[in-house]
C-alpha positions as CSV (number, residue, x, y, z in Angstrom):
1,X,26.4,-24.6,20.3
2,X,24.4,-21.2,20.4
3,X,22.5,-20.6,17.3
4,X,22.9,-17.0,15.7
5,X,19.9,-15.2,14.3
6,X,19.1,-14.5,11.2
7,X,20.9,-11.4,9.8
8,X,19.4,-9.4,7.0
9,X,21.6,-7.1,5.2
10,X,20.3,-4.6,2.9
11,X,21.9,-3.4,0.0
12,X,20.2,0.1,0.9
13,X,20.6,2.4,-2.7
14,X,20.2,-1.1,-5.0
15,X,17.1,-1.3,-3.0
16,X,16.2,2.4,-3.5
17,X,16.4,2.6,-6.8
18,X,14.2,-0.4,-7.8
19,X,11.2,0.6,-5.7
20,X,11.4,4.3,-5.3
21,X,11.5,7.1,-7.9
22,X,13.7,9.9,-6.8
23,X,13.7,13.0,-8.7
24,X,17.4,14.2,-9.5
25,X,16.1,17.9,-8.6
26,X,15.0,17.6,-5.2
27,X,18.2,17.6,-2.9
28,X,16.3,15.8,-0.4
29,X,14.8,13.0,-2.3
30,X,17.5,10.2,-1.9
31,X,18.2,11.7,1.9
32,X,13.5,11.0,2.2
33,X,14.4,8.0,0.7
34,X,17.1,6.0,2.9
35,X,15.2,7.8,5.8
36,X,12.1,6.1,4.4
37,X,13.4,2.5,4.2
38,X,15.1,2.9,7.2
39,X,11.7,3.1,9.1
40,X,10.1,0.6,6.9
41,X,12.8,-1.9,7.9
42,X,12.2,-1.2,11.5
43,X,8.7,-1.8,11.2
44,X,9.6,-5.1,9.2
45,X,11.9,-5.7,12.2
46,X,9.0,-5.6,15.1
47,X,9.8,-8.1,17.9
48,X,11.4,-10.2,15.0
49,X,14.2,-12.0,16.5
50,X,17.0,-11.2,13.7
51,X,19.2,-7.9,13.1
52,X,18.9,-6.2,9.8
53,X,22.2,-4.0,8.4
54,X,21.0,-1.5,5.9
55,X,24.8,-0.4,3.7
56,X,24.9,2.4,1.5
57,X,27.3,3.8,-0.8
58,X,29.5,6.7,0.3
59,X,29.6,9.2,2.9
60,X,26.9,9.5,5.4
61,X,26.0,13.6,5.2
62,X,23.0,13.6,7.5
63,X,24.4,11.1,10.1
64,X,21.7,9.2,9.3
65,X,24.0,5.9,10.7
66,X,24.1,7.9,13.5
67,X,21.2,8.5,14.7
68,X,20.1,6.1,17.9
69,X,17.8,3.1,16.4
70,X,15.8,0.1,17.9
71,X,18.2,-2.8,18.7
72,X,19.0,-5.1,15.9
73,X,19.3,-2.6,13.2
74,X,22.1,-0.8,12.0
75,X,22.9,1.6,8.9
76,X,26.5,2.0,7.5
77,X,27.6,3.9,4.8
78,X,31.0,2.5,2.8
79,X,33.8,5.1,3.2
80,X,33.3,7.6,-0.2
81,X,34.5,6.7,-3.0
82,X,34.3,3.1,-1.9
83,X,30.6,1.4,-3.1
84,X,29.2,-0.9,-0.8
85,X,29.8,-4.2,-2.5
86,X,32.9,-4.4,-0.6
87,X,31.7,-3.1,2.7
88,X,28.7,-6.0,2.3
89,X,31.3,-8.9,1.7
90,X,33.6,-7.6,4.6
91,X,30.7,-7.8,6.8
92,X,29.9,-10.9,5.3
93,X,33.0,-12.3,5.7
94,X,33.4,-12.1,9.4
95,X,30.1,-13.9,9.9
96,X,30.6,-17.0,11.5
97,X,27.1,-18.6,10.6
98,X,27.5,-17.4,7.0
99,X,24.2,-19.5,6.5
100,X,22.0,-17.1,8.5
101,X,22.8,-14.0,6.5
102,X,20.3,-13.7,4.2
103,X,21.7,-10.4,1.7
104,X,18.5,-8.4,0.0
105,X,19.9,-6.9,-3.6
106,X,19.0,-7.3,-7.3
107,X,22.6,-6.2,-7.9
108,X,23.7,-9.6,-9.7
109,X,27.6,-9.6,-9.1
110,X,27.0,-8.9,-5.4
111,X,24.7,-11.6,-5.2
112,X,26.9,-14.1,-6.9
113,X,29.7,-13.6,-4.4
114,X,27.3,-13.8,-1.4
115,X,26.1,-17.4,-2.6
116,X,29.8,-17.9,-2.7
117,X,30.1,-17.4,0.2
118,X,27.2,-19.6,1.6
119,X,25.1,-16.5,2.2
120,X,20.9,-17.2,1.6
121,X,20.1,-14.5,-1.4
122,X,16.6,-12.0,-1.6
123,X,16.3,-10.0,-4.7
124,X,14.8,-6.5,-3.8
125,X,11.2,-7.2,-5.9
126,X,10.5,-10.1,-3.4
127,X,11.8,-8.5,0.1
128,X,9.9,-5.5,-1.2
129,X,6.4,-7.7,-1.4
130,X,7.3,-9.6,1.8
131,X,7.6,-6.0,3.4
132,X,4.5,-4.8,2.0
133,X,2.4,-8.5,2.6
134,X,3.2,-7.8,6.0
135,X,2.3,-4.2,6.3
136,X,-0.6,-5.2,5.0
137,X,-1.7,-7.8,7.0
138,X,-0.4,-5.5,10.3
139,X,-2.8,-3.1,9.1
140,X,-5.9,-5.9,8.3
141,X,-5.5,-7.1,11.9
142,X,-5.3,-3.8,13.5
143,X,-8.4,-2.0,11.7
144,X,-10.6,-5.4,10.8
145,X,-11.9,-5.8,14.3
146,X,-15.8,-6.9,14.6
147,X,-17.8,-4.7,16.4
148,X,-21.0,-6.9,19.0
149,X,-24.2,-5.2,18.5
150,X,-23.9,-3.7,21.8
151,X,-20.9,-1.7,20.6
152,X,-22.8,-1.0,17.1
153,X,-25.8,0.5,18.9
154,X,-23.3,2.7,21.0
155,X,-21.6,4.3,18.3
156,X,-25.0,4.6,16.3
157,X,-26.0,6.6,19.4
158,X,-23.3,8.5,20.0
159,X,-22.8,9.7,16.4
160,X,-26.6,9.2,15.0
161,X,-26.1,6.9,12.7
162,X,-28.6,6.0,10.6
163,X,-30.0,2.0,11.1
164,X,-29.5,-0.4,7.9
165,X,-33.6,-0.9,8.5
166,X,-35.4,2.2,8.2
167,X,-32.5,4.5,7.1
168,X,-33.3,7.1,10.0
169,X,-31.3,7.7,12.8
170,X,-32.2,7.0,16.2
171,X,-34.6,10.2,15.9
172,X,-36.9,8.8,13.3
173,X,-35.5,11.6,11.1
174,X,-34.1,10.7,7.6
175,X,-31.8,12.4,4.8
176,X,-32.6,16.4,5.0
């Protein structure tokens, strides 16, 4: 029997409004917003072997759903006035490895219904640090590369860098 893999779904506004702050003047906030977690999600995502669903509430006004994305991720909006509680547990429902789904939200009903259901829960807070744990440590491996003396001596050369010794550069000149 073929294993299924692990399914995130993301309660996409619960998950807005704990980590973002969206200011009710700005039209575009909540639109930056859902575009914002969107691309953080697919970043999260990488070469991950799992899909990630990403529901919101209500009618999708940018066709932001529609817009083409990297396989294994997919945004849906409930129809309006629906919420997206329901839309989550259909989707839930028609899982046949229930167990895989893990379902991000701090939303406590929703939550309680998913583990009803056999579903693994995340609240917000700690996907939100597992995100940003691994943005960080993306960026530490990408930037903290050590540099041979060879290389060192190259960019002192090319940009005339001072030495740690004498504090001159490579012209014997020091700070003017």
């Amino acid at each position: 029997m073929k294993t299924l893999k692990q399914h995130i779904i993301v309660d996409g506004y619960n998950f807005i409004l704990r980590t973002s702050r969206i200011d009710p003047s700005d039209d575009e906030a909540l639109w930056r917003a859902r575009e914002n977690l969107v691309h953080q999600l697919v970043a999260y995502r990488g070469n991950k072997q799992l899909q990630i669903t990403i529901v919101f509430d209500g009618q999708d006004v940018k066709l932001l759903g529609k817009r083409p994305r990297p396989s294994g991720i997919r945004v849906l909006f409930s129809r309006a006035p629906q919420k997206a509680d329901p839309l989550i547990l259909k989707r839930i429902n028609q899982s046949t490895q229930k167990s895989n789904i893990i379902l991000v939200t701090s939303d406590r009903p929703l939550a309680l219904s998913a583990r009803a259901h056999g579903c693994q829960i995340q609240s917000v807070e700690d996907f939100r640090f597992k995100i940003s744990k691994r943005e960080k440590q993306d960026n530490r491996n990408k930037y903290d590369q050590k540099m041979s003396k060879a290389e060192m001596e190259e960019w002192l050369e090319l940009f005339g860098g001072k030495t740690e010794k004498t504090g001159q550069n490579e012209k014997g000149q020091g700070n003017s």
